[in-house]
C-alpha positions as CSV (number, residue, x, y, z in Angstrom):
1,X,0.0,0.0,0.0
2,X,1.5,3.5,-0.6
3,X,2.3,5.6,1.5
4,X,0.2,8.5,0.3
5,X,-2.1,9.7,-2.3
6,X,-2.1,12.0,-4.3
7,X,-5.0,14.3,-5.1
8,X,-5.5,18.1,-6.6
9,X,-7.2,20.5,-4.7
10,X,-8.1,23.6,-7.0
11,X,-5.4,23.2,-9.4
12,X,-2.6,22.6,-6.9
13,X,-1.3,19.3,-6.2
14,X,-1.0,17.8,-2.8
15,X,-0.3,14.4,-1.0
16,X,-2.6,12.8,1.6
17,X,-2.0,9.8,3.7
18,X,-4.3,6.7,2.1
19,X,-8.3,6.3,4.1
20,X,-8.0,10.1,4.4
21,X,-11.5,12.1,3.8
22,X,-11.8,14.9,0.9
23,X,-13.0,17.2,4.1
24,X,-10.0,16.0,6.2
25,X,-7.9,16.7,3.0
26,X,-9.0,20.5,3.2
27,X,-8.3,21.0,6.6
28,X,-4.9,19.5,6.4
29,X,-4.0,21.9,3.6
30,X,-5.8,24.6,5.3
31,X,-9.1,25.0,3.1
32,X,-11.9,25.2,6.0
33,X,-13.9,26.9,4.1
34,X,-15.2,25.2,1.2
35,X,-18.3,27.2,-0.6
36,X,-20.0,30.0,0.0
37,X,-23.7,30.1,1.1
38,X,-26.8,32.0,-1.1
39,X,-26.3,34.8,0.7
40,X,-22.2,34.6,0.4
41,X,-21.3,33.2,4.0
42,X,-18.3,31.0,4.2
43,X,-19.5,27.1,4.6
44,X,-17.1,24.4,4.9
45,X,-17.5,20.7,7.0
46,X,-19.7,21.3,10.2
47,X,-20.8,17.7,10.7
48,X,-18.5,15.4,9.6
49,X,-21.2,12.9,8.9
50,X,-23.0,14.1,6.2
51,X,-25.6,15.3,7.8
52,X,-25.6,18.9,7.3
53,X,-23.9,19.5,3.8
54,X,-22.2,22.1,4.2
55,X,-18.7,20.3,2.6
56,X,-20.0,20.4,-0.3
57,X,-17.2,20.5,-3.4
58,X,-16.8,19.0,-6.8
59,X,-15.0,16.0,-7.4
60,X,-13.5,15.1,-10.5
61,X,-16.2,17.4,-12.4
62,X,-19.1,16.0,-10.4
63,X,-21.0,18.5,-8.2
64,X,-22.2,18.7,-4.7
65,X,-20.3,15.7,-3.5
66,X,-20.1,15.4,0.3
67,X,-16.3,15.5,1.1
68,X,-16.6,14.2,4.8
69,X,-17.8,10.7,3.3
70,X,-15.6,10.8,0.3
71,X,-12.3,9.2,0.6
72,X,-9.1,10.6,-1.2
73,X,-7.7,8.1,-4.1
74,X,-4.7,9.0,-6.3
75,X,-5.4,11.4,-8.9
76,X,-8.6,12.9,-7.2
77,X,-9.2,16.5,-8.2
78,X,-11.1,18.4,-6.0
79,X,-12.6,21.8,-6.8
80,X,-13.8,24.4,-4.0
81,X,-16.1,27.1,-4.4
82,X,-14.4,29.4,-2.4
């Protein structure tokens, strides 16, 4: 198994350790905030369960993907809303 993954996070490539969640992914690399709300108010992961939605990003071109139950793989690109 390798040691880490290797995933992009809007545009800029970053490494992971393997079983590590797109939301825990963000923190590491300092992204808390994720998306903005309707009314423009920072949003990033709250629950951590999926519960709430608020980590909401795009994954590989797919939208409004819950990154606290998504699990980085190698090549992952990850786009925030920021």
């Amino acid at each position: 198994m390798a040691d880490t993954v290797c995933i992009t996070i809007d545009g800029q490539k970053v490494s992971v350790e393997p079983f590590t969640t797109v939301a825990a992914a963000l923190a590491i690399h300092g992204l808390l905030q994720t998306r903005r709300s309707v009314s423009g108010e920072p949003r990033g992961a709250l629950c951590g369960m999926g519960v709430c939605q608020e980590c909401r990003v795009s994954i590989d071109g797919r939208a409004h993907v819950l990154a606290c139950q998504t699990l980085c793989r190698d090549g992952l690109a990850i786009e925030t809303a920021r």
